[in-house]
Structures are given as C-alpha cells and as structure tokens.
C-alpha positions as CSV (number, residue, x, y, z in Angstrom):
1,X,-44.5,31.7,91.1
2,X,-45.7,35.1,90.8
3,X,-45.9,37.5,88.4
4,X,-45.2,41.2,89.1
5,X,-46.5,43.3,86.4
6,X,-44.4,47.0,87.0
7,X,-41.7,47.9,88.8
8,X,-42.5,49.3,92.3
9,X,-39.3,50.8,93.2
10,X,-35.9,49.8,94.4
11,X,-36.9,47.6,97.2
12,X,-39.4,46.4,95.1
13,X,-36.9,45.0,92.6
14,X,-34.5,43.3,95.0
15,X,-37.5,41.7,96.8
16,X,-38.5,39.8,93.5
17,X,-34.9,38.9,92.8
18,X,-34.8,37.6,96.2
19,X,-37.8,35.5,95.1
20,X,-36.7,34.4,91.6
21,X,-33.5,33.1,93.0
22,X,-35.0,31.4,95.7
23,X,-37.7,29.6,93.4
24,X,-35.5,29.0,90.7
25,X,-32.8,27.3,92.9
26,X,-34.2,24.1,92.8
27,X,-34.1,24.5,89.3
28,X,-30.4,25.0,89.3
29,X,-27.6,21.9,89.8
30,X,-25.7,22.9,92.5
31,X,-22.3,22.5,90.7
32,X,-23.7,25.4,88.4
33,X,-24.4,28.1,90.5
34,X,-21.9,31.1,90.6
35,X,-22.0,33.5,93.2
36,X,-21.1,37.0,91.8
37,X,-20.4,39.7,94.4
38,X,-22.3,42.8,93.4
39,X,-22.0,46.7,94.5
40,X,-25.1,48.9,95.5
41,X,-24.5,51.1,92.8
42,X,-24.1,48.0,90.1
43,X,-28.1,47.0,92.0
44,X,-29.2,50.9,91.8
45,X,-28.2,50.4,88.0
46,X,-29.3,47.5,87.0
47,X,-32.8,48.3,88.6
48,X,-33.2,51.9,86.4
49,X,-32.6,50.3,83.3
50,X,-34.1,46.6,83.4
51,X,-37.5,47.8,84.8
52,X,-39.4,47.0,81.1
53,X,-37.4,43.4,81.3
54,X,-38.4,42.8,84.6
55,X,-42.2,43.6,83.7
56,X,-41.8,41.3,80.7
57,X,-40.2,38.7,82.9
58,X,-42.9,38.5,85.1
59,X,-45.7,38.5,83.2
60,X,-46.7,35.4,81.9
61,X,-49.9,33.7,80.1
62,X,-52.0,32.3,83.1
63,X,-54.8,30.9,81.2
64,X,-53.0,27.4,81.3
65,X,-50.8,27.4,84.3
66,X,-46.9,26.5,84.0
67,X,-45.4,23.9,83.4
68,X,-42.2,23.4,84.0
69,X,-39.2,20.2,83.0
70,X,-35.9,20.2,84.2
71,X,-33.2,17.3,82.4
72,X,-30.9,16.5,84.7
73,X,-27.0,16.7,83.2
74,X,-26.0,13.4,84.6
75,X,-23.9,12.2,81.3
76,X,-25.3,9.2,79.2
77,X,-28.2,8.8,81.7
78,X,-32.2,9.7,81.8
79,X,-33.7,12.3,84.8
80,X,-36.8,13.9,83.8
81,X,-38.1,16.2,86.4
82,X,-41.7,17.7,85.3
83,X,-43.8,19.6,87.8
84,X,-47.3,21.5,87.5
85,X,-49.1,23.7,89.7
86,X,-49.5,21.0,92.3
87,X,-48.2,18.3,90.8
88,X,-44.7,15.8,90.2
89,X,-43.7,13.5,87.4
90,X,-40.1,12.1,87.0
91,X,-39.1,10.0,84.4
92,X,-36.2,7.8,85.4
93,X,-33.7,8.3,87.5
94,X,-30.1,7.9,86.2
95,X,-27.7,5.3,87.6
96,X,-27.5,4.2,91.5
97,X,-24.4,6.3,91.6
98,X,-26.9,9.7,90.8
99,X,-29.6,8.6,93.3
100,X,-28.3,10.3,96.6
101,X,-28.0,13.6,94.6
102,X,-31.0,13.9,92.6
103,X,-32.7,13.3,95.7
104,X,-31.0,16.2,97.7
105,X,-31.9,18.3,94.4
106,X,-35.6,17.2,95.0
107,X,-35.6,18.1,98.8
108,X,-33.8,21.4,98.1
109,X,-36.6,22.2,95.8
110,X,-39.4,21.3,98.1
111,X,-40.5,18.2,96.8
112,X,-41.5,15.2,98.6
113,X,-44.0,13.6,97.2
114,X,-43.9,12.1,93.7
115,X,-47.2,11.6,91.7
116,X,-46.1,9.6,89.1
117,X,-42.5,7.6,88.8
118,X,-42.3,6.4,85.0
119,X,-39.1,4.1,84.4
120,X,-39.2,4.0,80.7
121,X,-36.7,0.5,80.9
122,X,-34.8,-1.1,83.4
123,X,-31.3,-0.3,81.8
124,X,-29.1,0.7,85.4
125,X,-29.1,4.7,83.3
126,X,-32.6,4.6,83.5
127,X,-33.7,2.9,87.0
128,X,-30.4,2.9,88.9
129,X,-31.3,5.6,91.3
130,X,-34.8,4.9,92.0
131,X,-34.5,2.6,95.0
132,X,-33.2,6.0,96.5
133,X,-35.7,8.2,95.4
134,X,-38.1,5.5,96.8
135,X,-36.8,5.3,99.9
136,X,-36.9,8.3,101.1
137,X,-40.3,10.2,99.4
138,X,-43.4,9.6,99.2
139,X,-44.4,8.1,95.4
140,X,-48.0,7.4,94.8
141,X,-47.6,4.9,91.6
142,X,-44.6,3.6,90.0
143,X,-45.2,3.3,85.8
144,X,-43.3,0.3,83.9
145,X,-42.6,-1.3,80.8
146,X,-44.1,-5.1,80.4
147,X,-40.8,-6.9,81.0
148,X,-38.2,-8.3,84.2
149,X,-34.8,-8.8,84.2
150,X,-32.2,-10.3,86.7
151,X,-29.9,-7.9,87.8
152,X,-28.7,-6.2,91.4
153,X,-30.6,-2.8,89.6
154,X,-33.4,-4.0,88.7
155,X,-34.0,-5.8,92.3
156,X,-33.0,-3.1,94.6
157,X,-35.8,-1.5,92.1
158,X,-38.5,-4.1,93.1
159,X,-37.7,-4.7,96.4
160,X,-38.2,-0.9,97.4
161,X,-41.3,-0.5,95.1
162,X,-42.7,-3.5,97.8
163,X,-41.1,-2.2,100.4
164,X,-43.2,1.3,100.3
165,X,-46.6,-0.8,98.6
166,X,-46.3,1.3,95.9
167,X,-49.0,0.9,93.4
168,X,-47.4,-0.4,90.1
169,X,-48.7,-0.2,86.8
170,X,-47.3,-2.8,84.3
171,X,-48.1,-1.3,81.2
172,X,-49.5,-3.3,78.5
173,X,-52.3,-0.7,77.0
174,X,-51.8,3.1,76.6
175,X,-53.0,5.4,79.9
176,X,-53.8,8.5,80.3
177,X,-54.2,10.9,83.1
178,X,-54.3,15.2,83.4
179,X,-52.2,17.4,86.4
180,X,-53.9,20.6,86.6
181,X,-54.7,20.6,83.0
182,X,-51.6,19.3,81.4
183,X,-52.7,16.1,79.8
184,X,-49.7,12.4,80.2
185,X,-50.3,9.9,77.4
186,X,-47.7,6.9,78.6
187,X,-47.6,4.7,75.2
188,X,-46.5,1.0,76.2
189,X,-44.2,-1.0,73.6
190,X,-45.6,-3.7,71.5
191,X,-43.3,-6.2,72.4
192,X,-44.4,-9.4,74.4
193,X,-43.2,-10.1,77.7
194,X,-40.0,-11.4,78.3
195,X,-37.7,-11.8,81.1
196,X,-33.7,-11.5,81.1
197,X,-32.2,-14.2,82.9
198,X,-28.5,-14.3,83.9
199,X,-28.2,-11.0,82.6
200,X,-25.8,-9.4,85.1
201,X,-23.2,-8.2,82.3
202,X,-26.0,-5.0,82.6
203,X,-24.7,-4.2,86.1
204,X,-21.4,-3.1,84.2
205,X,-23.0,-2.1,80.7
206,X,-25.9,-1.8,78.9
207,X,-26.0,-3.8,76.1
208,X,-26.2,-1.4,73.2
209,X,-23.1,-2.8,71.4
210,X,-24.8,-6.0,71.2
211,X,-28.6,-4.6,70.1
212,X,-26.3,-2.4,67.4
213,X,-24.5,-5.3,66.3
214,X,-27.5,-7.5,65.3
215,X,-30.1,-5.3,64.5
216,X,-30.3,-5.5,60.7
217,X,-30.4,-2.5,58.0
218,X,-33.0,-4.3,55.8
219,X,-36.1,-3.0,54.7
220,X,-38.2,-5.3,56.4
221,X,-38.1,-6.3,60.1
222,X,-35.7,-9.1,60.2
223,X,-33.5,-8.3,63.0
224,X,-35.9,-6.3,64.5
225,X,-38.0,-9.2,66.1
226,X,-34.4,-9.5,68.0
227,X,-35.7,-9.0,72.3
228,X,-33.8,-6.1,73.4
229,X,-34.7,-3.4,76.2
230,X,-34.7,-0.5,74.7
231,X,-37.5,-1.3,72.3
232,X,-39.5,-1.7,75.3
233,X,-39.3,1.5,76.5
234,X,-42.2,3.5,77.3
235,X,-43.0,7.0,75.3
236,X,-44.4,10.1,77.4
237,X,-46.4,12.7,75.4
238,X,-47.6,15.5,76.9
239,X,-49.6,18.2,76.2
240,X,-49.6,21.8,77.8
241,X,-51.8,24.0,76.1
242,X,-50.7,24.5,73.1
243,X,-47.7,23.0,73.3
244,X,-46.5,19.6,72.7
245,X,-43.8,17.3,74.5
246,X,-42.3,13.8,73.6
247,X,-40.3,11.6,76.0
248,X,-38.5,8.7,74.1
249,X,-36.3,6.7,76.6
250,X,-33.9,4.5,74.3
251,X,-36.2,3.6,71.9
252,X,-34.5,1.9,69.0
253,X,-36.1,1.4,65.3
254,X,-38.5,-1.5,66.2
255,X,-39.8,0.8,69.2
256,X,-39.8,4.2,66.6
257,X,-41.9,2.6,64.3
258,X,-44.6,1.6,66.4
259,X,-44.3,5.4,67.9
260,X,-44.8,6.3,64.0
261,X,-47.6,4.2,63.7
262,X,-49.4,5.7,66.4
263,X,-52.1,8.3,65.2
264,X,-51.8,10.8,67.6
265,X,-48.1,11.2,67.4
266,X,-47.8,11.1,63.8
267,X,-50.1,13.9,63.7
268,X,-48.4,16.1,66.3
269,X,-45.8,18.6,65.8
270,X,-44.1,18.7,68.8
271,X,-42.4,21.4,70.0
272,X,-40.0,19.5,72.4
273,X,-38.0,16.2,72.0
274,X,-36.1,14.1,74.7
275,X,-34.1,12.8,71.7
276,X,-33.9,8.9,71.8
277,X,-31.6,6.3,73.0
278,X,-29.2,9.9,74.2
279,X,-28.8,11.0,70.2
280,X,-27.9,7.4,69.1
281,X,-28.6,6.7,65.3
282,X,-30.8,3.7,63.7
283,X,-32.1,3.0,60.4
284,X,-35.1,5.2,61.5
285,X,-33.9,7.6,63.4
286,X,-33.9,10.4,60.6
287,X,-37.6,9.3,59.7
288,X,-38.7,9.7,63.2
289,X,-37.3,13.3,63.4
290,X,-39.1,14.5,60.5
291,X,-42.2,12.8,61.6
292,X,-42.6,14.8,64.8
293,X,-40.6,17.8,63.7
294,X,-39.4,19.0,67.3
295,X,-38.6,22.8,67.5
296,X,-36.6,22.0,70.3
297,X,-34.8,18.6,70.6
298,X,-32.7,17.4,74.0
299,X,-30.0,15.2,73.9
300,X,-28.7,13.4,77.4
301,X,-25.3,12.7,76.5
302,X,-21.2,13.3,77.5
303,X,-18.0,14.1,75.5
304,X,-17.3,10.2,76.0
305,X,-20.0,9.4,74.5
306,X,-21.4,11.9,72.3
307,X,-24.6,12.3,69.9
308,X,-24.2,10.8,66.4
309,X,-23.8,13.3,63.6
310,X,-26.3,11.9,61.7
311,X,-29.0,12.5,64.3
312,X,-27.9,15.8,65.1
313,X,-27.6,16.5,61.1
314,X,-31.3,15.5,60.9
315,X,-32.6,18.2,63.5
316,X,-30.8,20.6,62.3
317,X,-32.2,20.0,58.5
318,X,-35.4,20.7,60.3
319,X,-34.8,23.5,62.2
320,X,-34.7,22.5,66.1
321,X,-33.2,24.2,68.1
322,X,-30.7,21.5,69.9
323,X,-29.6,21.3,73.8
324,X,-27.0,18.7,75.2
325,X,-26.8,18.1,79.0
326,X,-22.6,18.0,78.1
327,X,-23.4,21.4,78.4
328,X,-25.7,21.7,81.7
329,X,-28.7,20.5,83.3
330,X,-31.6,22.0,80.9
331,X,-34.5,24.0,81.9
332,X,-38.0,24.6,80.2
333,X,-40.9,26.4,81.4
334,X,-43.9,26.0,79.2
335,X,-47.3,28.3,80.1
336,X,-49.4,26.8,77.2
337,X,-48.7,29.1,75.3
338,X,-44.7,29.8,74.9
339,X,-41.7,27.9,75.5
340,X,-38.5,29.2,78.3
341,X,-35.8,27.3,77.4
342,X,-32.4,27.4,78.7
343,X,-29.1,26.0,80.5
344,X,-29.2,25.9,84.2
C-alpha cells in the first residue's frame, strides 16, 4: 500500500479513500461491511478538517515493510491469515463448513498462492477447511504436527495434500524460514508419534471434555503423559522488526510447558498472543501468560462457548489489551516498529 505524505487537494483525498477501501476490502468479512450514503458537502468537510489524520494515516515506518494478520471470526475455530510484501502464510483453516468462504475471502483479496499452510492439529476447527483451500490455490508446502488420525477431516486433508503433490513437512525438529524480512519459527510438540484409530466421535466433537476430564491438577506430570491432540499442536513465533507474535493452536499444559521451556520464547515479550486452546483454562494457563506477557492477546471464541474468566482475568492483571472474534474478524498491521490493531 502506499503512503501519501500531504494532502493534495480534494480529488486528491477521494482518490486515496478510493484506494484504502479497495486495499482494505479483503481485509474486511463481507458480513461486516456497511455502506453509508454520504453527501458532497459531508466529503468537502470531512476532507478540510482530516487532512493532518490523513497525512498521519499514510505515513508509515518503511524500514521493515508491513506486515499484516487478519483472524478470521469464525466462532470456536482457528484462521490465521498473515501476509508480507510478497508473501502468504495461513494458519489453519476452520471447520469444512468455513472452507468455501474463506476461500472467496482469499480470492476477493487477490491471493492465490499460499506459501506456507501450517495446520497446527488435525482437530475438524483447525484442518476442516483446508481440502478447499487446497483445491482450488496454489500452496507451495503444507506444515504439520508428527501425528494421524482416522477421521473423514483429516482424509479429505490428505488426500488433497496428494492430490496437488504438495510438499509436506512432518514436523519433528523446530524450522525456520524469513518472508521479506519477517522471520517464522514453527516449534513442533515433544510428544511421540501416535495415530488415532476409530476415532470418528471427532467428526461431531473434538474431544476437549475428555482431555479436561483426565488431565490431572498435580504438581507433577501424571496425567499429562495422557495422548491428546492438542498437546501436539505446533507454535508459530514470529518476528517483525521489533515486534513479536505468538501463535498457540490448542495447546494444553503438557504443550505450554514445553513452550515455556523453550529459550527463545521464555525470553520474548511478545507483543501479540493468539491466546491458546480459544481462551480455555489449564493448570498453566496463568503461568504461560505471564511468561510471555502479550500486550495484545486474541481470543477465537463465541457466546456458546466463551473464554474462561480465569484466562481473561490473567491478561488483564498484566495489561493486554484483549480482542474476541465474538466481536469481529480482527485486524493487525505491524511495520516493525508499531502495532494497528482493530475490528474489521
């Protein structure tokens, strides 16, 4: 996008609206938009007295390029849409019901090509939509956790991932890779492999209750050697500059501790959180939070199944600034430097 650094004029000023709202379309969901009817004296006025904001608008650090990550407000489900100069990363893709429109949302924004597809786990509010997104754009390499499963959302999964010879990367050691300077760490769980047989009960729900049910509150880790998907879910750091991003998937405590234990993040205060497991609490949940200290946390969540108090009690002890896609699809635009964050 470009930046205009005064006002030229009239014409000037309705051109770069033209512009803004044509560029930041894609970066609204289409049941959001509002068309407001607007009088040429209302555009006359709003021109002589927003020419400073529209100078400050456009003018943005360039040293770093932008970044920018859109969360798709898709209820208790995962859609991570990051782009760079040049570049595309999406992490998951909601349920199979989500696909066709996330896809539309792509093509209306101009993008065809996906660099990197990261499916943090292969619960159907994570991978559901990606046979879509599959099918019908180009995506270079397809990131997963170390683990199968048998179920009608995980195969349609596979089966397009063969279908296109996608190059797949079972992750079993940390990778790393840059986009026109912004710098992907993909941290891989510590969990053996294990496949999930006869486990079709997924196609209906997830199986949260269960993983709640039987994962202890002892000090030590009995209970937490208990198999479950979302401790397998890969983490997605990023960094843009000077700011920092952290991408969680469902991890539970087992998966949070070995996140903890990791150097890097332990020693990073982030600036923005894709709060875990959609604002779920766990016996380290609240030790997690302060650990990496978000100034902005994101929750993926919906009235029927909100956030727990407790998790959002624990971000606001520190600070953060909190979104929840009950409230709209949410929007950041990161130039290395500062943080945009917002509703869309």
């Amino acid at each position: 996008m470009k930046k205009v650094k005064k006002y030229m004029g009239l014409s000037l000023f309705i051109f770069f609206i033209s512009l803004a709202v044509f560029i930041n379309g894609c970066f609204v969901q289409p049941d959001d938009i509002i068309v407001k009817e607007t009088s040429t004296s209302e555009i006359i006025e709003i021109a002589e007295n927003t020419e400073t904001e529209i100078a400050s608008e456009f003018s943005v650090n360039t040293e770093f390029g932008v970044m920018e990550i859109f969360v798709f407000a898709i209820g208790k489900a995962d859609t991570i849409l990051i782009t760079t100069e040049n570049h595309t990363v999406m992490i998951d893709t909601g349920e199979n019901k989500h696909g066709p429109a996330i896809l539309d949302y792509l093509l209306r924004c101009g993008i065809t090509e996906i660099d990197y597809l990261v499916i943090t786990h292969f619960h159907k509010d994570h991978v559901g939509g990606a046979h879509v997104i599959i099918n019908n754009l180009y995506v270079k390499e397809a990131v997963v956790p170390n683990y199968g499963k048998e179920s009608k959302h995980y195969d349609r999964f596979i089966a397009a991932v063969n279908d296109a010879k996608i190059e797949q990367t079972i992750l079993k050691e940390i990778i790393k890779f840059t986009l026109d300077g912004v710098e992907f760490t993909i941290y891989p769980s510590h969990s053996e492999y294990h496949y999930y047989g006869n486990s079709d009960i997924d196609d209906e729900q997830d199986d949260d209750e269960y993983e709640d049910e039987n994962e202890k509150d002892d000090d030590d880790d009995i209970g937490e050697n208990i198999t479950n998907e979302n401790n397998f879910s890969l983490a997605v750091s990023i960094n843009h500059g000077e700011n920092n991003f952290l991408f969680t998937g469902d991890a539970k405590s087992k998966r949070l501790k070995e996140l903890m234990s990791a150097e890097d993040i332990a020693n990073t205060r982030y600036d923005y959180l894709k709060v875990p497991h959609h604002g779920r609490y766990n016996k380290r949940s609240e030790e997690f939070i302060y650990t990496v200290r978000p100034k902005y946390a994101v929750i993926t969540c919906y009235p029927e199944n909100p956030s727990d108090e407790r998790v959002v009690a624990a971000l606001e002890n520190i600070g953060a600034e909190i979104y929840f896609t009950t409230n709209g699809g949410i929007y950041c635009e990161s130039d290395g430097q500062s943080l945009i964050i917002e509703y869309r």
